[in-house]
C-alpha positions in Angstrom: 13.4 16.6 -16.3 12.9 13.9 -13.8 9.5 13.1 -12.3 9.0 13.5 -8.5 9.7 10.3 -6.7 8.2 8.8 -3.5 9.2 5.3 -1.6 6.1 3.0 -0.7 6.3 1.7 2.6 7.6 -1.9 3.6 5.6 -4.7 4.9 7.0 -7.4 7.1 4.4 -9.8 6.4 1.9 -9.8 3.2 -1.6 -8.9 4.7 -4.6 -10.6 2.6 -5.1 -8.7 -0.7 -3.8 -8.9 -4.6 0.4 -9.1 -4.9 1.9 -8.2 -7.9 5.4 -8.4 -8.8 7.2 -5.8 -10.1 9.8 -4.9 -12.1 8.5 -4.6 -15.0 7.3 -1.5 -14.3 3.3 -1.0 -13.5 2.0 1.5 -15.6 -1.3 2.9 -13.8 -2.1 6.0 -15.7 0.0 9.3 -17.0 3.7 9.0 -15.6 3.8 11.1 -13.6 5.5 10.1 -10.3 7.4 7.1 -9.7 6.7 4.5 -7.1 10.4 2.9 -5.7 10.8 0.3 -3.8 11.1 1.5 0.4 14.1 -1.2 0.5 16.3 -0.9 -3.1 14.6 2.1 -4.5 13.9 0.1 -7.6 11.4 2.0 -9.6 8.1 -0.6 -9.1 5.6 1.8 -10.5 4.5 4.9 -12.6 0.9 6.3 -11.5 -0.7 10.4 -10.9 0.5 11.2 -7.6 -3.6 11.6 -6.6 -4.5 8.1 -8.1 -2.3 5.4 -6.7 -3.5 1.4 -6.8 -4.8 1.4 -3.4 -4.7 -1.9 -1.3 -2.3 -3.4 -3.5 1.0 -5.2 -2.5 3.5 -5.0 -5.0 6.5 -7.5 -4.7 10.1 -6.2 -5.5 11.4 -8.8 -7.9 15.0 -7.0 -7.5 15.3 -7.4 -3.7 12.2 -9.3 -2.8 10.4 -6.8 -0.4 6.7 -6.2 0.1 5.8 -3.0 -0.8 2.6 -1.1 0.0 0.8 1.3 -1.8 -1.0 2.3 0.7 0.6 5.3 3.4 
C-alpha cells in the first residue's frame, strides 16, 4: 500500500531559517506520509502527518526549488 502523499508549498525566495537539501530523503519519525516537492514531486521527506519539521526550508536537489514545510 502506498502512504498518503501531500506537496509542500514553493517559496520564491528563501526567508531566514535552516535549509536542508534533500534528496536523500529526511526521515523525521514513523513513515507515514510523504513530503514531495510542490515543483517535481520528488519525494523530499517522510514524517507523521501531525508532526512535520516546522519552519524548515528544504531545498529540492532534483529541480532546485525551495520547499516549505510550513502550510
Amino acid at each position: 500500500m502506498d502512504n498518503p502523499q501531500r506537496r509542500l508549498r514553493i517559496l520564491k525566495e528563501p526567508g531566514a531559517g535552516p535549509i536542508i537539501n534533500a534528496p536523500p530523503v529526511i526521515a523525521n519519525e514513523s513513515h507515514t506520509i510523504d513530503f514531495l516537492c510542490g515543483a517535481c514531486g520528488t519525494v523530499l521527506m517522510h514524517a507523521h502527518h501531525n508532526q512535520p519539521l516546522h519552519h524548515l526550508l528544504i531545498h529540492c536537489t532534483e529541480c532546485g526549488a525551495n520547499n516549505a514545510t510550513d502550510a
